[in-house]
mmCIF file as gemmi writes it, N, C-alpha and C atoms, coordinates in Angstrom:
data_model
loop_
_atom_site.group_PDB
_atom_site.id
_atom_site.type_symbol
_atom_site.label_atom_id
_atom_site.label_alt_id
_atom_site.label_comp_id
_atom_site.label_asym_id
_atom_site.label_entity_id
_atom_site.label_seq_id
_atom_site.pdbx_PDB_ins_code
_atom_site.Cartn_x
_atom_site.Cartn_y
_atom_site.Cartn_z
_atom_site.occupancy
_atom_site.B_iso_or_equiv
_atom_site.pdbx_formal_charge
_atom_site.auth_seq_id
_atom_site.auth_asym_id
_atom_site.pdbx_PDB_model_num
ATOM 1 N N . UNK Axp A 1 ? 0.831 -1.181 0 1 0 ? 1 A 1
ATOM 2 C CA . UNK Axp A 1 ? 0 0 0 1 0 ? 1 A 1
ATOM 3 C C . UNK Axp A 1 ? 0.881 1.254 0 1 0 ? 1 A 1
ATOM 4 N N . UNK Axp A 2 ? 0.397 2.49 -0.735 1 0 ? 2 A 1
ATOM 5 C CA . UNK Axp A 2 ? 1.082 3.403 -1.185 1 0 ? 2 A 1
ATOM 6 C C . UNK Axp A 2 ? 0.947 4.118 0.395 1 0 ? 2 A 1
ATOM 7 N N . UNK Axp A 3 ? 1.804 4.818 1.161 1 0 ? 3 A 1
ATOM 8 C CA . UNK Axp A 3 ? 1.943 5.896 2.068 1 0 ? 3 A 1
ATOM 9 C C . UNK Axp A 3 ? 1.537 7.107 1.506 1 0 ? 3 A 1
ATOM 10 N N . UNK Axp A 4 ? 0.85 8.056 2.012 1 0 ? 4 A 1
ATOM 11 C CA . UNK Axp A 4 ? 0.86 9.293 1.664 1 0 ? 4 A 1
ATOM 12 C C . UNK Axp A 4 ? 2.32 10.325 1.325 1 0 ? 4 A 1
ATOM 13 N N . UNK Axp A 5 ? 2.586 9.613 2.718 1 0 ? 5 A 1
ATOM 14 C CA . UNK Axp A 5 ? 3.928 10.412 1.876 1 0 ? 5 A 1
ATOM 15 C C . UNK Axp A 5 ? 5.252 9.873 0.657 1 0 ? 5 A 1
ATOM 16 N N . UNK Axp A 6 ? 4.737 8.839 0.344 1 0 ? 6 A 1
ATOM 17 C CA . UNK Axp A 6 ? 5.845 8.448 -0.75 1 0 ? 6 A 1
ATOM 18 C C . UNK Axp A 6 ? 4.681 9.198 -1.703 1 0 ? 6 A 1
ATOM 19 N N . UNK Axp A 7 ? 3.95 9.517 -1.89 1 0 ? 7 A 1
ATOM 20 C CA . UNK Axp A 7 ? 2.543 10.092 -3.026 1 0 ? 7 A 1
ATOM 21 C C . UNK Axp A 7 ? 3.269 11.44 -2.754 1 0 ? 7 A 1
ATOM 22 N N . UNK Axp A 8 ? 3.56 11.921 -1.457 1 0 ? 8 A 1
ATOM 23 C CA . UNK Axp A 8 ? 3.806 13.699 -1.547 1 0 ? 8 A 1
ATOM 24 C C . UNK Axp A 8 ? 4.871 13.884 -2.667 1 0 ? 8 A 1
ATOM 25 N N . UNK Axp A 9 ? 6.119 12.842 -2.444 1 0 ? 9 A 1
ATOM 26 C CA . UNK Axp A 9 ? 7.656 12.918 -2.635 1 0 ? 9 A 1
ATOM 27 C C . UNK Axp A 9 ? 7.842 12.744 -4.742 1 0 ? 9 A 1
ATOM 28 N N . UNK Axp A 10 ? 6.586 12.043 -4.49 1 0 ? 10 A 1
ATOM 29 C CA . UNK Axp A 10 ? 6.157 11.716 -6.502 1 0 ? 10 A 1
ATOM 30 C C . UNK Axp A 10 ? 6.58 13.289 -6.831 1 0 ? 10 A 1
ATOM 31 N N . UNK Axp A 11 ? 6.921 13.296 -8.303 1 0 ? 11 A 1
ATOM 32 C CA . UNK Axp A 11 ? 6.891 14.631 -8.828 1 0 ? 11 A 1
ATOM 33 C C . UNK Axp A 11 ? 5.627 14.43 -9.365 1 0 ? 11 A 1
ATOM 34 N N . UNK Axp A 12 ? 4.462 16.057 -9.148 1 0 ? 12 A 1
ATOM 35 C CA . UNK Axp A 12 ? 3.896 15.948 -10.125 1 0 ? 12 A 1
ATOM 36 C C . UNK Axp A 12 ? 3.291 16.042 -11.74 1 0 ? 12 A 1
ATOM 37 N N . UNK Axp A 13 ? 4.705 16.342 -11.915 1 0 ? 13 A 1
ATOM 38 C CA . UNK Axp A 13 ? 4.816 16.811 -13.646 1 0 ? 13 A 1
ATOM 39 C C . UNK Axp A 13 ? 6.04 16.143 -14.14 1 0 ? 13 A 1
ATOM 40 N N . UNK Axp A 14 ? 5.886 16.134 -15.658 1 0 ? 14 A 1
ATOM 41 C CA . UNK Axp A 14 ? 7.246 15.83 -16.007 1 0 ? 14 A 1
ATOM 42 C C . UNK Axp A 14 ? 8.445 16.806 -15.857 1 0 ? 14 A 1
ATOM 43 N N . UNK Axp A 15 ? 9.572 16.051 -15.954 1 0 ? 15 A 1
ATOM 44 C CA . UNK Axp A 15 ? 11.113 16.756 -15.685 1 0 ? 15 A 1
ATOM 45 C C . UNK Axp A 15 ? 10.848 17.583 -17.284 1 0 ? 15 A 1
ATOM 46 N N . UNK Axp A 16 ? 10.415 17.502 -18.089 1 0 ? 16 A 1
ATOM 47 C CA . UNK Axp A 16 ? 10.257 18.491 -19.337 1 0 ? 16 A 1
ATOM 48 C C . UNK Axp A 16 ? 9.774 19.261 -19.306 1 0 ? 16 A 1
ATOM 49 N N . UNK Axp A 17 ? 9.796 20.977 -19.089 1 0 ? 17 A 1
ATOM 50 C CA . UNK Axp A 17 ? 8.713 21.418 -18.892 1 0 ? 17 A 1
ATOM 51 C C . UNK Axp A 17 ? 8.608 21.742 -20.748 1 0 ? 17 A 1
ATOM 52 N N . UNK Axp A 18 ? 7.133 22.002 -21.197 1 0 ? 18 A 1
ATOM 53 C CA . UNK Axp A 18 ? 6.354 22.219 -22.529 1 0 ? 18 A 1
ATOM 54 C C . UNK Axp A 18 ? 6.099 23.828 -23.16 1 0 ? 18 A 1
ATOM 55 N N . UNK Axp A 19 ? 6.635 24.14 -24.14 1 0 ? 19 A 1
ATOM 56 C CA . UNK Axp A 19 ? 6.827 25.446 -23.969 1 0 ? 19 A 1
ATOM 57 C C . UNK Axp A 19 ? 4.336 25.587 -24.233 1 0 ? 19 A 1
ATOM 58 N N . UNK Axp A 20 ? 4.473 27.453 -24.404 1 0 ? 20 A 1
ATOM 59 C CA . UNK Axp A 20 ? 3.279 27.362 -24.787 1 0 ? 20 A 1
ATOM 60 C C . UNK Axp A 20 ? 2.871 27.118 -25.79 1 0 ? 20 A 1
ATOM 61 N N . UNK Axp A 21 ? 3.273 27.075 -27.125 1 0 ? 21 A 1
ATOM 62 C CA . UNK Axp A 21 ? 3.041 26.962 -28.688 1 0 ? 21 A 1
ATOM 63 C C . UNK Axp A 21 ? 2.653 25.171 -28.562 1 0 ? 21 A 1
ATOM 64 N N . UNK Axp A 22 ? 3.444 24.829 -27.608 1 0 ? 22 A 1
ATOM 65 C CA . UNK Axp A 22 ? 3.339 23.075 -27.599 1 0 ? 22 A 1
ATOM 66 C C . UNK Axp A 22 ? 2.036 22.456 -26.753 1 0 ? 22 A 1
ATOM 67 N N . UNK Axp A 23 ? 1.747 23.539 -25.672 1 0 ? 23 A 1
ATOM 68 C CA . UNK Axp A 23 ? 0.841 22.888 -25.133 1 0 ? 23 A 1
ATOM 69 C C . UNK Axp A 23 ? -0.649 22.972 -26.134 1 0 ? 23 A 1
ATOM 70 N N . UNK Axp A 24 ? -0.417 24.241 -26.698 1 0 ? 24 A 1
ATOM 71 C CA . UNK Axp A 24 ? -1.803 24.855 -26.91 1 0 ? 24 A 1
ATOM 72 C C . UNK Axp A 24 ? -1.914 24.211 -28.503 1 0 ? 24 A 1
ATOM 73 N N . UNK Axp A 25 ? -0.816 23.763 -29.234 1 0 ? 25 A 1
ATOM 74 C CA . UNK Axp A 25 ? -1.165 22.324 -30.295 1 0 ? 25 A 1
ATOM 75 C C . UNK Axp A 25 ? -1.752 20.815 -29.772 1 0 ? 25 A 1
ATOM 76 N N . UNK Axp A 26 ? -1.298 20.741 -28.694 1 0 ? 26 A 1
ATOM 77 C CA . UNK Axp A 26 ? -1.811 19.361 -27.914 1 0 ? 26 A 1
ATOM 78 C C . UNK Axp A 26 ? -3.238 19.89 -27.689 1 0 ? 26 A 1
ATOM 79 N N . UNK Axp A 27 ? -3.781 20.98 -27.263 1 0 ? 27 A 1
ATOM 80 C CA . UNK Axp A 27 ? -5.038 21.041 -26.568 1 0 ? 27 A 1
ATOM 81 C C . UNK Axp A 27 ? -6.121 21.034 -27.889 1 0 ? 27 A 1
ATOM 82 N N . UNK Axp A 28 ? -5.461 21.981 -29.305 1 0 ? 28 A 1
ATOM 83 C CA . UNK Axp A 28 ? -6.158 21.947 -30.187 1 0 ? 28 A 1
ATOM 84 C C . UNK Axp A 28 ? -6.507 20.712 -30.713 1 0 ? 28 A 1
ATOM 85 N N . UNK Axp A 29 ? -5.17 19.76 -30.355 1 0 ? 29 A 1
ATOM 86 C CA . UNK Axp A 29 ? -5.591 18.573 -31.483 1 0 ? 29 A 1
ATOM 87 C C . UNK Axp A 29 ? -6.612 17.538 -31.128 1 0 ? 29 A 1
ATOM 88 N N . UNK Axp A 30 ? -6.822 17.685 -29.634 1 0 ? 30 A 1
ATOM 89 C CA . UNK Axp A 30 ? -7.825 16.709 -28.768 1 0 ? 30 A 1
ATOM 90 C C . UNK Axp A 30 ? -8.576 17.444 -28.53 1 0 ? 30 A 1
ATOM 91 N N . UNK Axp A 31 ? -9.58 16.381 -28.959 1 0 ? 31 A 1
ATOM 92 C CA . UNK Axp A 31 ? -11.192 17.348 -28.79 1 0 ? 31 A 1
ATOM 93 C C . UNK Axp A 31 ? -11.488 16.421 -27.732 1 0 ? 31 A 1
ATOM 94 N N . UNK Axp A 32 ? -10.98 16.18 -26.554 1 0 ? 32 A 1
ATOM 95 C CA . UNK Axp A 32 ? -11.588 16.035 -24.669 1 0 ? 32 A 1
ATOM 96 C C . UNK Axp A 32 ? -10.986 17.195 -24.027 1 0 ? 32 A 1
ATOM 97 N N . UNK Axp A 33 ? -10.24 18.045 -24.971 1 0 ? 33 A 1
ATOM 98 C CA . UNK Axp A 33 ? -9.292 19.604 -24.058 1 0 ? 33 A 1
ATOM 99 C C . UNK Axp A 33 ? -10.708 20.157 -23.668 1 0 ? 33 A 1
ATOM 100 N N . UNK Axp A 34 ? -11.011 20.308 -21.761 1 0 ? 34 A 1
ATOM 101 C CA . UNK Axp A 34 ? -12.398 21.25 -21.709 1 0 ? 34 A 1
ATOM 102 C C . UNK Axp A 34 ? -11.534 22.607 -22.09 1 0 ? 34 A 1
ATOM 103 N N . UNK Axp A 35 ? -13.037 22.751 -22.162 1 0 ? 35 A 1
ATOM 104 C CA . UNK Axp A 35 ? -13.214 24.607 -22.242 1 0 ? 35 A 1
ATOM 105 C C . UNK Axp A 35 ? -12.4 25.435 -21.847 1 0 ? 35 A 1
ATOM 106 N N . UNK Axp A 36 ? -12.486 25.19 -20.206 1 0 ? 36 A 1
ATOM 107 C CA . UNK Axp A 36 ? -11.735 25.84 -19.185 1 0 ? 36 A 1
ATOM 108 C C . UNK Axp A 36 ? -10.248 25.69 -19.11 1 0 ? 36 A 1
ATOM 109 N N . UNK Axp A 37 ? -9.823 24.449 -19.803 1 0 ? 37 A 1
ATOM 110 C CA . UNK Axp A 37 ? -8.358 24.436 -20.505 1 0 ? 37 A 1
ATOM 111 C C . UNK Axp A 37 ? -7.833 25.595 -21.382 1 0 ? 37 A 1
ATOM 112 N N . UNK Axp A 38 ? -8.938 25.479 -21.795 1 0 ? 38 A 1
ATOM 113 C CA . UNK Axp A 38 ? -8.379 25.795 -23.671 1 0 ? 38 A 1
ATOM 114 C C . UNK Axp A 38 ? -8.012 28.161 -23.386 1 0 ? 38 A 1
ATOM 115 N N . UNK Axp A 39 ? -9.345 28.399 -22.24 1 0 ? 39 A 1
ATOM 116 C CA . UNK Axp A 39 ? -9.495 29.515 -21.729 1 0 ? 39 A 1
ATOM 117 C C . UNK Axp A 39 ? -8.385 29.99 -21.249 1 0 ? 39 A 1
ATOM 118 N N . UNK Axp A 40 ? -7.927 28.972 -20.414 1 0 ? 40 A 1
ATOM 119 C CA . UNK Axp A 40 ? -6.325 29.202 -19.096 1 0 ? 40 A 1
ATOM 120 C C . UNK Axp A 40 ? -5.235 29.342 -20.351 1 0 ? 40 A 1
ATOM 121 N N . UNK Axp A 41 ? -5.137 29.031 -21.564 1 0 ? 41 A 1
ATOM 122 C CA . UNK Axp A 41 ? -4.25 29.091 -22.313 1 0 ? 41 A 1
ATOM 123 C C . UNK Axp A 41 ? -4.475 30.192 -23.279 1 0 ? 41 A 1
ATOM 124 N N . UNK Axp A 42 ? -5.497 30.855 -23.457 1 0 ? 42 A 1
ATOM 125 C CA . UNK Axp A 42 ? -5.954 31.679 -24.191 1 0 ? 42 A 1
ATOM 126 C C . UNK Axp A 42 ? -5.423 32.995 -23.091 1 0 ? 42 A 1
ATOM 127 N N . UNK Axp A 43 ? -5.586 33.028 -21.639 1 0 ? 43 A 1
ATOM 128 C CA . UNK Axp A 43 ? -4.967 33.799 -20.888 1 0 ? 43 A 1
ATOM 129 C C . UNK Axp A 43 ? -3.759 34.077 -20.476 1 0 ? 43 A 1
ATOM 130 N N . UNK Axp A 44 ? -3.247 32.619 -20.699 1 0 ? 44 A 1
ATOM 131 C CA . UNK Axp A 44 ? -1.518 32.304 -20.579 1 0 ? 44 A 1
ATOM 132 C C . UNK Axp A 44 ? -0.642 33.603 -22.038 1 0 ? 44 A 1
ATOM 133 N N . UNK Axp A 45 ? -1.589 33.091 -23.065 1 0 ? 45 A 1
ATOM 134 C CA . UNK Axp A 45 ? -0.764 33.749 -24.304 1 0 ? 45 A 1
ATOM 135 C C . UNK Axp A 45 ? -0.863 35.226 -24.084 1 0 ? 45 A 1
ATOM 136 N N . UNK Axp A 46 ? -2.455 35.766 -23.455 1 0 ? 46 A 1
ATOM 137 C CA . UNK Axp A 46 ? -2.042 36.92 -23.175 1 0 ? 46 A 1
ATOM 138 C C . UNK Axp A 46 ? -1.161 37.626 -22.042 1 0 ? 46 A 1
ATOM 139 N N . UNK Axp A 47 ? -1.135 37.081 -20.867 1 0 ? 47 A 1
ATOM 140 C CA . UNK Axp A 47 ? -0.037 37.302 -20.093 1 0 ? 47 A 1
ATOM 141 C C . UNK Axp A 47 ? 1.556 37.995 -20.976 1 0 ? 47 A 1
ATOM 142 N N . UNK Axp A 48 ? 1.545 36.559 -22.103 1 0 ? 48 A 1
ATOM 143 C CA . UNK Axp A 48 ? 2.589 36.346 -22.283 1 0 ? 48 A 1
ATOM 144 C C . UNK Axp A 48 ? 3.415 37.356 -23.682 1 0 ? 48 A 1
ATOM 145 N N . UNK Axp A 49 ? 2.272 38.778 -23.718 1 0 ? 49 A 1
ATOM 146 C CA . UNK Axp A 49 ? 2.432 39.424 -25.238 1 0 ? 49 A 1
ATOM 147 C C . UNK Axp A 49 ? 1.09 38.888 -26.24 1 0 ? 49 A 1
ATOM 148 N N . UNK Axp A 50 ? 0.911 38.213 -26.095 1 0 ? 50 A 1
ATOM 149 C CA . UNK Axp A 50 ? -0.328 37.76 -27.185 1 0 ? 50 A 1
ATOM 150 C C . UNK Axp A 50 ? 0.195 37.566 -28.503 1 0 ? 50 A 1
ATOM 151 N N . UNK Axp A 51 ? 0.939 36.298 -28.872 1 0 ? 51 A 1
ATOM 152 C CA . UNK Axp A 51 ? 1.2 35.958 -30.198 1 0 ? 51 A 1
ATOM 153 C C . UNK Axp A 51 ? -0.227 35.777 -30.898 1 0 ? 51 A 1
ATOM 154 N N . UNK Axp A 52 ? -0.308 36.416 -32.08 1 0 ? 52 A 1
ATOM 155 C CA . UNK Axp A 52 ? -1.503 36.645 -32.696 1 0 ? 52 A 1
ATOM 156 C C . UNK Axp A 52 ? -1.993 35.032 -33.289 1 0 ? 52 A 1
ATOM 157 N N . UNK Axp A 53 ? -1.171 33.973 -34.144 1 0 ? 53 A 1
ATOM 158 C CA . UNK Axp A 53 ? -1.417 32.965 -33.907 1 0 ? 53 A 1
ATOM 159 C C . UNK Axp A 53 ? -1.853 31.95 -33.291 1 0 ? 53 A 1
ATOM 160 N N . UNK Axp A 54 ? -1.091 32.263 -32.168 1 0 ? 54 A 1
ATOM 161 C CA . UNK Axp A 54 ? -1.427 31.054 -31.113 1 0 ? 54 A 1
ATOM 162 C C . UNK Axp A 54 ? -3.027 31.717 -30.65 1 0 ? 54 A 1
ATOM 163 N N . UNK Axp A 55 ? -3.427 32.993 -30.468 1 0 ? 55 A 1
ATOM 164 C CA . UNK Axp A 55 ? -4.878 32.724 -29.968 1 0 ? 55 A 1
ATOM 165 C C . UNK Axp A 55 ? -6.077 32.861 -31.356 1 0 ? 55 A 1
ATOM 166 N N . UNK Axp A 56 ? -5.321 33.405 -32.362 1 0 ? 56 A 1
ATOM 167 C CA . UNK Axp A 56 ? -6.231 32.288 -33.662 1 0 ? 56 A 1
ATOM 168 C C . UNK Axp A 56 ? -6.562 31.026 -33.441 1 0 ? 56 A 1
ATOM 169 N N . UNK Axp A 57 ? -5.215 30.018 -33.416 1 0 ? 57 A 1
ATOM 170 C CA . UNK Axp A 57 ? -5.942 28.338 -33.402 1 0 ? 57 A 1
ATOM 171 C C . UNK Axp A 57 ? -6.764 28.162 -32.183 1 0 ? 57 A 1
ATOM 172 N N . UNK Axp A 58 ? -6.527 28.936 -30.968 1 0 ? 58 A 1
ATOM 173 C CA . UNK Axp A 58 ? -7.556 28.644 -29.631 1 0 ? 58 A 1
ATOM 174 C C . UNK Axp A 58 ? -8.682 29.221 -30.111 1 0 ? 58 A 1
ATOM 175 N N . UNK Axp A 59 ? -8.88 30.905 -30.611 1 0 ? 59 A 1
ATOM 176 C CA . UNK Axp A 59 ? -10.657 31.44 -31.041 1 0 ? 59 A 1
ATOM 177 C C . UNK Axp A 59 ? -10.881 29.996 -32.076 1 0 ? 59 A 1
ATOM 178 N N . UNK Axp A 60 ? -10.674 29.643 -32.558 1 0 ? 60 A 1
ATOM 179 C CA . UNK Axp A 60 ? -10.568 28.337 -33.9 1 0 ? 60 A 1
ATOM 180 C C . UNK Axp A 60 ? -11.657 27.313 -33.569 1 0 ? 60 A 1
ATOM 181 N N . UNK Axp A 61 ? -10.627 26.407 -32.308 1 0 ? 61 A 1
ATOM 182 C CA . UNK Axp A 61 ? -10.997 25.733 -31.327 1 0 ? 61 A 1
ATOM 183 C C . UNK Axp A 61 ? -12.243 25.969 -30.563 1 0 ? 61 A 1
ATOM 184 N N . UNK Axp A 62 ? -11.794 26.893 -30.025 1 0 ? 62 A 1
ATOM 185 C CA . UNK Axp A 62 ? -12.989 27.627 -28.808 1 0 ? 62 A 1
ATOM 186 C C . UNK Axp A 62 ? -14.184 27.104 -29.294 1 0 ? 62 A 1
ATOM 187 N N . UNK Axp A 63 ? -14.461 27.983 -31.028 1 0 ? 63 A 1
ATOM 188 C CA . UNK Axp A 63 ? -15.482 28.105 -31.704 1 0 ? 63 A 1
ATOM 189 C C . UNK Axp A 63 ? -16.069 26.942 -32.274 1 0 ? 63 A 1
ATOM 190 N N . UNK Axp A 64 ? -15.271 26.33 -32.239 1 0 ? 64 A 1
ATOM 191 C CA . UNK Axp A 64 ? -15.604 24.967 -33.488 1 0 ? 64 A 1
ATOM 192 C C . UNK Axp A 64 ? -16.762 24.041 -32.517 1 0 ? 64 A 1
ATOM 193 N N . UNK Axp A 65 ? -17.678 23.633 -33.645 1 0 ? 65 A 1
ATOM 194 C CA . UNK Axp A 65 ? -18.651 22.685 -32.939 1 0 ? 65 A 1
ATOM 195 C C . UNK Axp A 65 ? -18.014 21.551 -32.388 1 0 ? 65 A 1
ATOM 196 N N . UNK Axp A 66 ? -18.949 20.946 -31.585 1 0 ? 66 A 1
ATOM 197 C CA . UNK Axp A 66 ? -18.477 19.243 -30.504 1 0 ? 66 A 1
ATOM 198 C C . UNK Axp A 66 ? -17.747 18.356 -31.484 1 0 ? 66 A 1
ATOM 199 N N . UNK Axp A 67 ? -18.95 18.398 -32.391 1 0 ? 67 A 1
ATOM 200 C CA . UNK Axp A 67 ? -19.033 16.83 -33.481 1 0 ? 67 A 1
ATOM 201 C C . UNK Axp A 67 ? -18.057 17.254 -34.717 1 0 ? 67 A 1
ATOM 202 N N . UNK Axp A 68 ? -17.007 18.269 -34.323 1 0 ? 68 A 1
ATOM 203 C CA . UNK Axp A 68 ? -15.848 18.71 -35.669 1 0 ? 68 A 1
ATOM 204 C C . UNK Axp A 68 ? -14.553 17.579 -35.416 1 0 ? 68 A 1
């Protein structure tokens, strides 16, 4: 049985961190990315300068019906 604390000591991310251009192609390409994902990254890019691209393919996304 797992201890809580060998669970604390786990990392919880990978040793890679993902730049943003990479995450926000992963989120476009899976349609289970919720909403509220896709939003936090649409806010990330603006934080970050707002590359005009990267929140094209998210409005893209955002917009696109379920069954696309």
């Amino acid at each position: 049985m797992i201890q809580l604390r060998e669970l604390a000591n786990e990392p919880c991310f990978s040793s890679r961190s993902r730049s943003l251009a990479e995450q926000i192609a992963d989120a476009v390409r899976s349609r289970t990315t919720p909403l509220s994902q896709l939003l936090r990254l649409m806010s990330a890019v603006d934080a970050q300068g707002g590359d005009a691209s990267l929140k094209q393919l998210l409005r893209n996304r955002i917009g696109a019906p379920l069954d696309a």
